[in-house]
DOMI-790158 format. One line per field, with one value per residue (C-alpha): residue in one letter; x, y, z. Coordinates in nm, 2 decimals. Layout:
residues N
bapa <- c(a, ...)
c1 <- c(X, ...)
c2 <- c(Y, ...)
c3 <- c(Z, ...)
***
This chain:
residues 567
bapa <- c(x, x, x, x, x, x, x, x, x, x, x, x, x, x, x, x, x, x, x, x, x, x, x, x, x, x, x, x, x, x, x, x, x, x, x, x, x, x, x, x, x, x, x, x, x, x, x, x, x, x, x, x, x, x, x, x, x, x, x, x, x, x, x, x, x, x, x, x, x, x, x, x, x, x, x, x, x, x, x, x, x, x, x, x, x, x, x, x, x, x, x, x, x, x, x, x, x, x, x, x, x, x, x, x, x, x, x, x, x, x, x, x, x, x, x, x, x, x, x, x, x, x, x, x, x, x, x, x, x, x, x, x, x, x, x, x, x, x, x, x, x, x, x, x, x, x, x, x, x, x, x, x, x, x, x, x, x, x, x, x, x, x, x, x, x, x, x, x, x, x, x, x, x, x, x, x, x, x, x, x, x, x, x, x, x, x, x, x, x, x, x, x, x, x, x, x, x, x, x, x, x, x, x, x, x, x, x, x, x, x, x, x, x, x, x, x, x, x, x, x, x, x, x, x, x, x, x, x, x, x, x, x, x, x, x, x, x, x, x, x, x, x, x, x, x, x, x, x, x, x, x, x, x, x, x, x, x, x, x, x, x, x, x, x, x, x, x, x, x, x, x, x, x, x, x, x, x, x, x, x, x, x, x, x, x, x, x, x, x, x, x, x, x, x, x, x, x, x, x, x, x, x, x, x, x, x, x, x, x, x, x, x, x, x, x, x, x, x, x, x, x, x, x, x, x, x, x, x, x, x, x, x, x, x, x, x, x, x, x, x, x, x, x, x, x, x, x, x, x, x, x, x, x, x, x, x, x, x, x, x, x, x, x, x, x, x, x, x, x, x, x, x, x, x, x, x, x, x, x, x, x, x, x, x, x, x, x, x, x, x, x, x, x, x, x, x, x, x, x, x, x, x, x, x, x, x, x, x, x, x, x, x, x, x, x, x, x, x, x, x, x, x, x, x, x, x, x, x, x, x, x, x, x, x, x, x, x, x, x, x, x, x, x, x, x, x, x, x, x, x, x, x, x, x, x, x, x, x, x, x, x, x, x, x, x, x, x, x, x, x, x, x, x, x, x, x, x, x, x, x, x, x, x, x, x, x, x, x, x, x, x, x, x, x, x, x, x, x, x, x, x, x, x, x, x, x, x, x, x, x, x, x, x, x, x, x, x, x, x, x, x, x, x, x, x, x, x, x, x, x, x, x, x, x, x, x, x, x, x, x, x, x, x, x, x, x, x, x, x, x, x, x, x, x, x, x, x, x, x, x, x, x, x, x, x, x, x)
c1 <- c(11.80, 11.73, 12.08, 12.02, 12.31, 12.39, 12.26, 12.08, 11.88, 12.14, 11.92, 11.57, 11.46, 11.39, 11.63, 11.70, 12.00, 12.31, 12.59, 12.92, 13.15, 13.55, 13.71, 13.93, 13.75, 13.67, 13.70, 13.41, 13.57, 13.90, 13.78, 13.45, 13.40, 13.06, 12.98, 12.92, 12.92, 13.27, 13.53, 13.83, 14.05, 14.37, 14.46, 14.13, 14.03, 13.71, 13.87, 13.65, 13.34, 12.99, 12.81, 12.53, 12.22, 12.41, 12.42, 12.77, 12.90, 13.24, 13.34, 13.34, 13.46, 13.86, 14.00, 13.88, 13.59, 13.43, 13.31, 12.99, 12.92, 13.00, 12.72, 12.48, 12.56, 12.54, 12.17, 12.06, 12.19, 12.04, 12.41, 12.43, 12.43, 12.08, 12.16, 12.49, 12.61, 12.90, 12.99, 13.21, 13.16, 13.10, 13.02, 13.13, 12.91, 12.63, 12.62, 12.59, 12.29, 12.11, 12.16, 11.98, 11.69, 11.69, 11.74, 11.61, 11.35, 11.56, 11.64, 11.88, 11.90, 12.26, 12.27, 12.53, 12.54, 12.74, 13.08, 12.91, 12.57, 12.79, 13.05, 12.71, 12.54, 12.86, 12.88, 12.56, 12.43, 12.13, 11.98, 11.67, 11.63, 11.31, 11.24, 11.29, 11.54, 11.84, 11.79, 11.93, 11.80, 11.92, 12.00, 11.78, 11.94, 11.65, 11.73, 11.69, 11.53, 11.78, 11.87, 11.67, 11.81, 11.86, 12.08, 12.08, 12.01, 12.08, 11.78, 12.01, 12.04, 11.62, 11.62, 11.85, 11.61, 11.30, 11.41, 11.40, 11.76, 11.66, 11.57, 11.94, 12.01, 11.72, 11.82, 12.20, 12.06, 11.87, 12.13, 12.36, 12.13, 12.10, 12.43, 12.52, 12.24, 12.39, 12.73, 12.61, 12.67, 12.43, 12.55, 12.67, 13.00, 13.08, 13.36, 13.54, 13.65, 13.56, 13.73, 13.49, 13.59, 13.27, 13.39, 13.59, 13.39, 13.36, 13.04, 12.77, 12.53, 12.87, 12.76, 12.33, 12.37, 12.61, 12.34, 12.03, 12.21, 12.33, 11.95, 11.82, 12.04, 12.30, 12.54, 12.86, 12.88, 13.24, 13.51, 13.57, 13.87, 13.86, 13.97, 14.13, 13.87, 13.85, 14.05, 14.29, 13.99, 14.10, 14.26, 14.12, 13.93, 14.30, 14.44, 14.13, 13.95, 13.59, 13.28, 13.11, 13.35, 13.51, 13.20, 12.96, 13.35, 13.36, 13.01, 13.08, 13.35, 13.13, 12.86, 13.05, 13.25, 12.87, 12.78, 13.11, 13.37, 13.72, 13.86, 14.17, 14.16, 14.40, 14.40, 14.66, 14.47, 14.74, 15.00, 14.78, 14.80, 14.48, 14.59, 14.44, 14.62, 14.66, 14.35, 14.11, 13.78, 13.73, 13.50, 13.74, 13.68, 13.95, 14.13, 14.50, 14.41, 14.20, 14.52, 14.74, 14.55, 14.47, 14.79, 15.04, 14.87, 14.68, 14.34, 14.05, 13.83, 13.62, 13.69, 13.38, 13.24, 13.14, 12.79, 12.81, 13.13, 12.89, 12.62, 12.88, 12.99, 12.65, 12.57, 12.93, 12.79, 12.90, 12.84, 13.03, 13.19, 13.52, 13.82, 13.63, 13.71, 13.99, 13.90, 13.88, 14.19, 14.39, 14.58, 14.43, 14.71, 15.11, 15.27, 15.68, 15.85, 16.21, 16.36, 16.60, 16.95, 16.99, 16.61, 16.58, 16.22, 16.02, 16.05, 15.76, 15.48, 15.59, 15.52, 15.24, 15.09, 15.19, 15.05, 14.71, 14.69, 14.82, 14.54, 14.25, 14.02, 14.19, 14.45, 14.75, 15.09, 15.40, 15.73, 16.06, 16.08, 16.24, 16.59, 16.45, 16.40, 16.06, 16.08, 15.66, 15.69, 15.76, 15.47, 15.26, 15.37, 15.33, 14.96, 14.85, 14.92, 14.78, 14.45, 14.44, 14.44, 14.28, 13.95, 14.12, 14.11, 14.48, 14.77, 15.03, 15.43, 15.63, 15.87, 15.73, 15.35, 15.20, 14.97, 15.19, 15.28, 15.07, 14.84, 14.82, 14.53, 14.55, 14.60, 14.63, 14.69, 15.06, 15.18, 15.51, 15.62, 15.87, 16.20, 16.01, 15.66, 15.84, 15.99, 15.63, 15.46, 15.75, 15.66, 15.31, 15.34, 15.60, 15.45, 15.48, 15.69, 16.08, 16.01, 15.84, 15.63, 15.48, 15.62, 15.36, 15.44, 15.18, 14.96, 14.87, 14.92, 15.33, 15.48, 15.72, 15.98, 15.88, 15.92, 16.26, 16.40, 16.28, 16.36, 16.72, 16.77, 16.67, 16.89, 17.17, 17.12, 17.09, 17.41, 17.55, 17.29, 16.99, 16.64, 16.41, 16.23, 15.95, 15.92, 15.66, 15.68, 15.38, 15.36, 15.04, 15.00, 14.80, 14.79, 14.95, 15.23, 15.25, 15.28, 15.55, 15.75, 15.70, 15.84, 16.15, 16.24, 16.18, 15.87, 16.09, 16.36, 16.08, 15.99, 16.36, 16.38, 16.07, 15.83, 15.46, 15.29, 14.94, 14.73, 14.36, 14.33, 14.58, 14.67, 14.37, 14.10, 14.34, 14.22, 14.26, 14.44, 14.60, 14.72, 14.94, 14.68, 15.00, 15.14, 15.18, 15.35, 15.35, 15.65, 15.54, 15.70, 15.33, 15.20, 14.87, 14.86, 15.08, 14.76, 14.49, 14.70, 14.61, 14.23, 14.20, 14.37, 14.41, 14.75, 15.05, 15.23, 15.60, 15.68, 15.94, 16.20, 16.21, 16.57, 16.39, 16.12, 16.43, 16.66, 16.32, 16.27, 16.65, 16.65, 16.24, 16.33, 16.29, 16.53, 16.33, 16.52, 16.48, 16.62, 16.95, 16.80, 16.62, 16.86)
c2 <- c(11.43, 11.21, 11.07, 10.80, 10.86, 10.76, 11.13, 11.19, 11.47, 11.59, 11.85, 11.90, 12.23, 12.40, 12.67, 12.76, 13.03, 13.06, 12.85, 12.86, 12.60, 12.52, 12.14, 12.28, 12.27, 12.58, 12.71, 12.93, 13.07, 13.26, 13.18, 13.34, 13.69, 13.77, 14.07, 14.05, 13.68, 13.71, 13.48, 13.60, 13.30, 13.44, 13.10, 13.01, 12.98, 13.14, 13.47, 13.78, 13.60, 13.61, 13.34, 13.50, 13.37, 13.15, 12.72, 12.64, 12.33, 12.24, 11.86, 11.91, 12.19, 12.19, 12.39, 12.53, 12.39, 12.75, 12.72, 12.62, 12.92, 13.15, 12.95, 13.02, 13.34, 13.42, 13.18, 13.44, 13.76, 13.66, 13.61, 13.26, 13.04, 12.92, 12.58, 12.35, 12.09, 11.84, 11.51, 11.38, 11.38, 11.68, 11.78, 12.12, 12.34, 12.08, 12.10, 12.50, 12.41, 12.15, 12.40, 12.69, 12.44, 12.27, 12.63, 12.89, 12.73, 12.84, 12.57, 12.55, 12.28, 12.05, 11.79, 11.50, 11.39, 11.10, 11.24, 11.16, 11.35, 11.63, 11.68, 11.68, 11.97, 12.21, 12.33, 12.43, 12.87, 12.78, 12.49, 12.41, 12.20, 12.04, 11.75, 11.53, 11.64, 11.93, 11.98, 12.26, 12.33, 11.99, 11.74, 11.65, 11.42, 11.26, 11.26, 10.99, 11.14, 11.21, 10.90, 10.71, 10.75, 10.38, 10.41, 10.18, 10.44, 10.32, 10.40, 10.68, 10.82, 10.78, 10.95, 11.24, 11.31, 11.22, 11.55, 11.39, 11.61, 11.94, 12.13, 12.16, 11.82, 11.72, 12.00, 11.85, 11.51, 11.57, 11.77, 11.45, 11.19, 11.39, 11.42, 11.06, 10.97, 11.14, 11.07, 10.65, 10.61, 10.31, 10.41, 10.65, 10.61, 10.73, 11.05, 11.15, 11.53, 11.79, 12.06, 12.36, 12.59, 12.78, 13.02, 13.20, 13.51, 13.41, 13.59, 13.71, 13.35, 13.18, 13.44, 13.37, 12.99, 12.99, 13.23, 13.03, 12.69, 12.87, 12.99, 12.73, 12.59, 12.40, 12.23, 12.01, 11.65, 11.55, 11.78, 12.03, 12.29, 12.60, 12.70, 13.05, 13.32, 13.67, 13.90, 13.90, 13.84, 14.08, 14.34, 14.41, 14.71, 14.88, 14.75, 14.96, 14.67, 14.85, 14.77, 14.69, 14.38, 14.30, 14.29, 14.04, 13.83, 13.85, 13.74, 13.47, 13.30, 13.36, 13.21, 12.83, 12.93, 12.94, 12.58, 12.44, 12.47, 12.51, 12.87, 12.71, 12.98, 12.82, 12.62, 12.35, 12.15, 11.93, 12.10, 12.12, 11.86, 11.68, 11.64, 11.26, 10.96, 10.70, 10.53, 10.77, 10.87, 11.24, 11.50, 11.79, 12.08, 12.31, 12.15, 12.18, 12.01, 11.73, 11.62, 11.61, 11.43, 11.16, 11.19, 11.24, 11.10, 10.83, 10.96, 10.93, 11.23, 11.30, 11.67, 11.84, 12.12, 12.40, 12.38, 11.99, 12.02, 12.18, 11.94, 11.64, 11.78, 11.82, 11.42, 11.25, 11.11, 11.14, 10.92, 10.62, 10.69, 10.81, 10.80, 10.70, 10.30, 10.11, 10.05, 10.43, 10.54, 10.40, 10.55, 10.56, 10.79, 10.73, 11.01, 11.00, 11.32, 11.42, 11.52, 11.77, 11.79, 12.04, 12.11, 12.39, 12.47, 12.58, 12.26, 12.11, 12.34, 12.36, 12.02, 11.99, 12.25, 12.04, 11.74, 11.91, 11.96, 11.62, 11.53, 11.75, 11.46, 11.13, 11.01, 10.95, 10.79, 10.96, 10.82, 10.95, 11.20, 10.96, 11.08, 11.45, 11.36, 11.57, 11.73, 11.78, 12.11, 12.04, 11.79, 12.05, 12.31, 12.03, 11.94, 12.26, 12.35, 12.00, 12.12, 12.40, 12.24, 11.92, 11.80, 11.48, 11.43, 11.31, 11.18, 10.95, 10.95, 10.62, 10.58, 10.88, 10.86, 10.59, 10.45, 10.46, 10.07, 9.93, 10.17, 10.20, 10.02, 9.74, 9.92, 10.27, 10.52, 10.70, 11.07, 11.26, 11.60, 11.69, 11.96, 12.16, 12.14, 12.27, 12.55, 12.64, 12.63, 12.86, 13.16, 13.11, 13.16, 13.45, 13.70, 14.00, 14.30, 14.29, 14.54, 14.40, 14.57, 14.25, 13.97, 13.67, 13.38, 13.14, 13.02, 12.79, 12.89, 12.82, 12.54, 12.63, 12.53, 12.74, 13.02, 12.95, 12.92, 13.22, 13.37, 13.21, 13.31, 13.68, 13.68, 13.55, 13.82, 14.17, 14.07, 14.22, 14.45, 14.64, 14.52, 14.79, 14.98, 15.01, 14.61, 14.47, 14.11, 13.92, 13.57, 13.42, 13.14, 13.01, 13.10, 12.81, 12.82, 13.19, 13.07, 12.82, 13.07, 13.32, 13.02, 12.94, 13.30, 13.28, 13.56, 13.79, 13.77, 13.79, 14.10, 14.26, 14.13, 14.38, 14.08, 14.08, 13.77, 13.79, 13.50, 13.41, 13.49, 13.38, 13.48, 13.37, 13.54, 13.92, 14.20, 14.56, 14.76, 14.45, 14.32, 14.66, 14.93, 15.06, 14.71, 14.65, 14.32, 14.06, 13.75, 13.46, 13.06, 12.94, 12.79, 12.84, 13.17, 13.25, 13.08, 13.24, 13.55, 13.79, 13.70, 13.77, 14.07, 14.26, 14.24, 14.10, 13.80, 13.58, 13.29, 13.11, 12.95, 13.11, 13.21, 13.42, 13.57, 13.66, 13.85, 14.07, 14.13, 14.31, 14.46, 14.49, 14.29, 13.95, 13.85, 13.74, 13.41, 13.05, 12.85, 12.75, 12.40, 12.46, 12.66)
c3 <- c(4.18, 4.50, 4.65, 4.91, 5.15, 5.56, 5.62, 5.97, 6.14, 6.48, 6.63, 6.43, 6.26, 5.99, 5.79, 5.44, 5.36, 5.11, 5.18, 5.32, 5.30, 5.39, 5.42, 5.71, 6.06, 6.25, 6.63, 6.72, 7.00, 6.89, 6.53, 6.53, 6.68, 6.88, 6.82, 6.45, 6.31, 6.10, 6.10, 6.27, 6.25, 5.97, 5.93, 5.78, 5.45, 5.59, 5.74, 5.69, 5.66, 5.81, 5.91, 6.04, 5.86, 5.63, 5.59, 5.75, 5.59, 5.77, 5.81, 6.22, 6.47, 6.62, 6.88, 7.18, 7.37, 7.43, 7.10, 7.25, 7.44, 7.14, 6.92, 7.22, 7.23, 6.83, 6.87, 7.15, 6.98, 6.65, 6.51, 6.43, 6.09, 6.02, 6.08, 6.10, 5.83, 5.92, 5.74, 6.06, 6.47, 6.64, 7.01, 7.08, 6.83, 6.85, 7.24, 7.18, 6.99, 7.21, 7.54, 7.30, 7.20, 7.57, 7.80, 7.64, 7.29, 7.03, 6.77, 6.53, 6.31, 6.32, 6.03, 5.99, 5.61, 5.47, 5.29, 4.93, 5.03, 5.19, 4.85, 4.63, 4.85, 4.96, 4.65, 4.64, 4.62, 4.88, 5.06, 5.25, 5.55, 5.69, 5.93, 5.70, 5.36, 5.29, 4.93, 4.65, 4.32, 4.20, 4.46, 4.77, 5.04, 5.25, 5.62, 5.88, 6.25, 6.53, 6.66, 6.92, 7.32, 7.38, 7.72, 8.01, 8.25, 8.66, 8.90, 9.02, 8.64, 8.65, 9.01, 8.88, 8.54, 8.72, 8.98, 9.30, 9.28, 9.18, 8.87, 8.80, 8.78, 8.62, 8.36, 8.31, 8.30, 8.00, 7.84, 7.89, 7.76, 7.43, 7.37, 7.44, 7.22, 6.95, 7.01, 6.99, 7.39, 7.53, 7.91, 8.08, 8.31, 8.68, 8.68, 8.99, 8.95, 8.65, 8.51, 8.40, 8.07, 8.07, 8.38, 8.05, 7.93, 7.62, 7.56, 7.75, 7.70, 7.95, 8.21, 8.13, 8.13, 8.48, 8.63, 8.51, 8.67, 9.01, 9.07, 9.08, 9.38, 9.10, 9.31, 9.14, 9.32, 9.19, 9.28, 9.03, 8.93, 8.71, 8.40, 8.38, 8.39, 8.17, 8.48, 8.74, 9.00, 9.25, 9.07, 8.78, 8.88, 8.95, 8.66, 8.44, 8.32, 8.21, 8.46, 8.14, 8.09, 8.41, 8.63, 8.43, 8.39, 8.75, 8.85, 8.56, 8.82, 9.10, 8.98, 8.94, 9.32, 9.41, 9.24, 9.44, 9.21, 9.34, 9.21, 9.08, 8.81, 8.57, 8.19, 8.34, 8.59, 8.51, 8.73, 9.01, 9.33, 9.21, 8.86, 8.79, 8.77, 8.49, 8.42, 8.60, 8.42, 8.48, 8.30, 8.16, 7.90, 7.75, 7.47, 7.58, 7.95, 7.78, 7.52, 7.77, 8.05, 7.79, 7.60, 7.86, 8.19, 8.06, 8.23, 8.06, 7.93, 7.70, 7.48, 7.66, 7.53, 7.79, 7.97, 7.91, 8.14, 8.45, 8.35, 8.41, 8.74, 8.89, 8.81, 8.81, 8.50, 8.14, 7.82, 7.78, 7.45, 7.27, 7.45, 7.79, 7.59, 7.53, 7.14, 7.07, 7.21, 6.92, 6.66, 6.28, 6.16, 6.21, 6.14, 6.14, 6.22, 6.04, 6.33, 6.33, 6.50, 6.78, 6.84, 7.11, 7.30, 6.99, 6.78, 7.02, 7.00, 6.65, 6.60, 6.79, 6.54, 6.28, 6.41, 6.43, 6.08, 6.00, 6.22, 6.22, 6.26, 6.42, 6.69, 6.59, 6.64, 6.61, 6.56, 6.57, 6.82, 7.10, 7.04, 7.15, 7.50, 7.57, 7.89, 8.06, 7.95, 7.58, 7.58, 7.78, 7.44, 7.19, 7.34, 7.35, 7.01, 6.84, 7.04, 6.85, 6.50, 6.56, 6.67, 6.89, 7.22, 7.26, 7.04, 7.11, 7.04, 7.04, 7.35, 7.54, 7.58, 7.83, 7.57, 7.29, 7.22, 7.01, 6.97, 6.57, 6.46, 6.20, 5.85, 6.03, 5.73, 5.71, 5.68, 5.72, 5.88, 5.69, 5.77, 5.44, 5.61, 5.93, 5.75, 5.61, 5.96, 6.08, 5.83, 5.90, 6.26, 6.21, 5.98, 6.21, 6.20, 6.35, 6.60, 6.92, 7.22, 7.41, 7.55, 7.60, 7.83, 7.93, 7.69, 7.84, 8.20, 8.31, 8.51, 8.80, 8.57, 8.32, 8.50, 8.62, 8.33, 8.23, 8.54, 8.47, 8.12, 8.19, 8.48, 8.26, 7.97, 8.21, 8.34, 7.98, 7.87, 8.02, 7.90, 7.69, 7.89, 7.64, 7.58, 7.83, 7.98, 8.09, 8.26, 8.27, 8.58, 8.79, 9.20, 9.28, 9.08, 9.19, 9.53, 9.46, 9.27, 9.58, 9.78, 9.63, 9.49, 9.14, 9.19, 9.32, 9.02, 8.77, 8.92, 8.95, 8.58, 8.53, 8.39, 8.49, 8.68, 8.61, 8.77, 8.66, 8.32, 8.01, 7.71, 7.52, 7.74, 7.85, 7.72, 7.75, 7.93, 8.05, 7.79, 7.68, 7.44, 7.26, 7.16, 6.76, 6.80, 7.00, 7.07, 7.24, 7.27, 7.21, 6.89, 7.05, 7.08, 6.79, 6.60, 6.79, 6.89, 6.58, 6.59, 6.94, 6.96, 6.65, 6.67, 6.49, 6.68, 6.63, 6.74, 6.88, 7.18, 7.51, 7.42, 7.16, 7.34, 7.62, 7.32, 7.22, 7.58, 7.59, 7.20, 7.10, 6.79, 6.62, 6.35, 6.03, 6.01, 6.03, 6.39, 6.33, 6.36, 6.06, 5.87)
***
């Protein structure tokens, strides 16, 4: 059976395998695991599969923006699925794909199909794709080509892919034109600072593409910040790290310092002095910083996936699409919110979580969480956390946001968050032990005023009881906020409160022995890494307020109960 469907050819090739298949979008990076193809994510329906040589049929990606530089690394390492199947937009996988095809002449086939074409074919043992068709034993979708490039390029753009700057530019160039072709863009539009993801470690392809770039004299043109990195950059040798990991994470960051990127080291841009302004267009990756500078801020970024985010910052150029205009910044989903009475810090990333999931594909609008006053910091939590279960680049709440009035589209669809959904999302994030080794703050990377309070709270509780001795704290931040807090004092009564500062790295790239070898359980105030936690490092995690992660600091237990505010 022929069905004629909307169905188009992304990135061409050729692939035939068994299929795998979920309705719930996957992150590659914290979802997927390098080494061996399988699905790590334990929220996923998928958990404990491989994808290696298999048809992945997903409706698009969500999560992290290093998902592209695991899919290079799984195309390299001979790892990945034989080709990609989606039925809705997707950059971050796909711009994995198109560097492999574009850098290094490995193809691997990305298909979009219409819903009704992609419902007829997931349920399917084994397909085949060719240039032209994906087809099972019964049901063969025929496949328009890759769609035309049809942008207004300026002679500058021509100059730039023509190479009168460089092979690097003419390289990034070419990368952006594809993936504004198949993202629809007709033009591409000026930036004036970047923000690169790829300087995580993600996998050893982050550290072969940066390399490849910097040889060939790659320099960025737009100023440009960094995400955190995989070490503390100056001391991880002390700290134990292995040469096998730390060095290659290392020359990783070195290789983007080389290319003129400023080694801000940190996954909240946003808290640094060149944070953007409302209305700016700027080019950012990582998926908590890109929410919140479009949500909160009102700047204007795309959700770009690594090595696009370097290609962008070498031109000052990126497409013209998605949020980057007006008529896609709106709402096509309002969501109300039963807010409960006497919320304390955890109800935000809570609900951000939530919000994701009520979301995993659209912006939305949320109403009725005006009366809870969000500080920066809760919308910094609640940002972070939607990131990590929804593909959207931002979200808006009514009263709070800057783009908030108005901003439901005619006829926008309706949902509801519920005080039983919150409940649910609770035991989901908490289903770790009582007894508690690790203490994880800063995910992603913590304001000034985070750490006070923390600073303030653990000051508070030692004056009636001495903290456990065998319960380790750790603050992820970024120098500067390091500095501040040196500044004013609130280092110095971390330290006499026996908690960690590590700057550089966070939560979601530490690894061992930094992050403690003997830990069993983890407690952190971060939906993010309560989500992403377990995957990453084999290890149970809670979740909850700050007040929470301060009591298993002094006792090296969580009580298996609800928040009094949802009691």
């Amino acid at each position: 059976m022929t069905i004629a469907s909307l169905s188009r050819i992304v990135l061409a090739g050729s692939a035939a395998g068994p299929v795998v298949a979920t309705d719930e979008g996957l992150s590659f990076w914290g979802g997927v695991e390098p080494e061996t193809g399988k699905v790590i994510d334990i929220h996923h329906p998928l958990n404990g599969s491989c994808l290696t040589g298999c048809i992945l049929f997903m409706p698009t990606s969500r999560g992290s923006c290093s998902g592209s530089g695991v899919l290079l690394d799984l195309i390299l390492t001979g790892r990945a699925p034989a080709a990609l199947v989606f039925c809705e937009a997707e950059d971050v996988l796909t711009l994995g794909a198109l560097v492999a095809a574009e850098m290094f002449g490995k193809p691997l086939p990305v298909i979009r199909l219409s819903a009704e074409a992609f419902a007829a074919l997931s349920t399917a043992a084994t397909v085949t794709i060719t240039n032209r068709a994906i087809a099972s034993d019964t049901v063969t979708i025929a496949l328009s080509p890759p769609a035309t490039d049809t942008l207004a390029l300026t002679d500058t753009d021509r100059a730039m892919l023509e190479g009168q700057e460089g092979e690097a530019v003419v390289q990034a160039m070419r990368i952006i034109c594809a993936m504004a072709a198949q993202q629809g863009a007709t033009s591409l539009i000026d930036v004036i600072q970047g923000h690169i993801d790829g300087c995580i470690y993600a996998s050893p392809a982050n550290l072969t593409f940066a390399e490849t770039m910097a040889k060939t004299g790659a320099q960025v043109r737009i100023p440009t910040t960094m995400n955190a990195i995989s070490v503390d950059y100056s001391n991880w040798q002390r700290q134990g790290v292995p040469q096998t990991f730390g060095a290659p994470a290392a020359r990783l960051a070195d290789a983007y310092v080389r290319m003129g990127c400023r080694p801000t080291f940190t996954c909240s841009p946003y808290l640094l002095d060149s944070a953007p302004k409302q209305g700016d267009a700027i080019a950012w990756a990582e998926s908590n910083a890109v929410v919140f500078a479009n949500s909160v801020l009102g700047a204007r970024t795309a959700k770009h996936p690594d090595f696009l985010d370097l290609c962008i910052a070498l031109t000052g150029r990126a497409p013209k699409t998605g949020v980057y205009l007006d008529a896609n910044r709106r709402a096509e989903r309002v969501i109300n919110v039963d807010m409960p009475a006497a919320i304390d810090d955890a109800f935000w990333p809570l609900i951000g979580y939530l919000a994701g999931k009520a979301a995993p594909d659209c912006i939305a609008l949320f109403t009725g969480l005006l009366d809870g006053a969000p500080s920066r910091n809760d919308l910094k939590a609640l940002c972070a956390a939607f990131g990590t279960t929804s593909a959207a680049p931002m979200l808006h709440i009514e009263g709070v946001t800057p783009e908030a009035d108005g901003a439901a589209i005619a006829g926008a669809c309706s949902a509801k968050i519920s005080r039983g959904d919150m409940i649910e999302a609770w035991r989901t994030l908490n289903e770790g032990p009582e007894d508690i080794e690790l203490v994880a703050i800063g995910s992603p990377h913590a304001s000034l005023e985070e750490c006070r309070a923390l600073a303030d709270a653990l000051t508070q509780a030692l004056r009636g009881q001495p903290r456990r001795p065998d319960v380790t704290v750790i603050v992820t931040a970024g120098q500067q906020i390091i500095d501040d807090a040196r500044r004013d004092g609130t280092l110095s009564r971390l330290q006499t409160a026996g908690v960690q500062i590590l700057p550089d790295l966070c939560w979601c790239s530490i690894s061992e022995p930094v992050f403690p070898t003997r830990t069993r359980a983890v407690m952190t105030n971060s939906a993010k890494y309560a989500h992403y936690g377990p995957g990453l490092s084999g290890r149970n995690v809670r979740f909850g307020s700050l007040a929470s992660c301060v009591a298993a600091a002094l006792t090296g237990k969580v009580k298996r109960e609800l928040p009094s505010w949802l009691s």
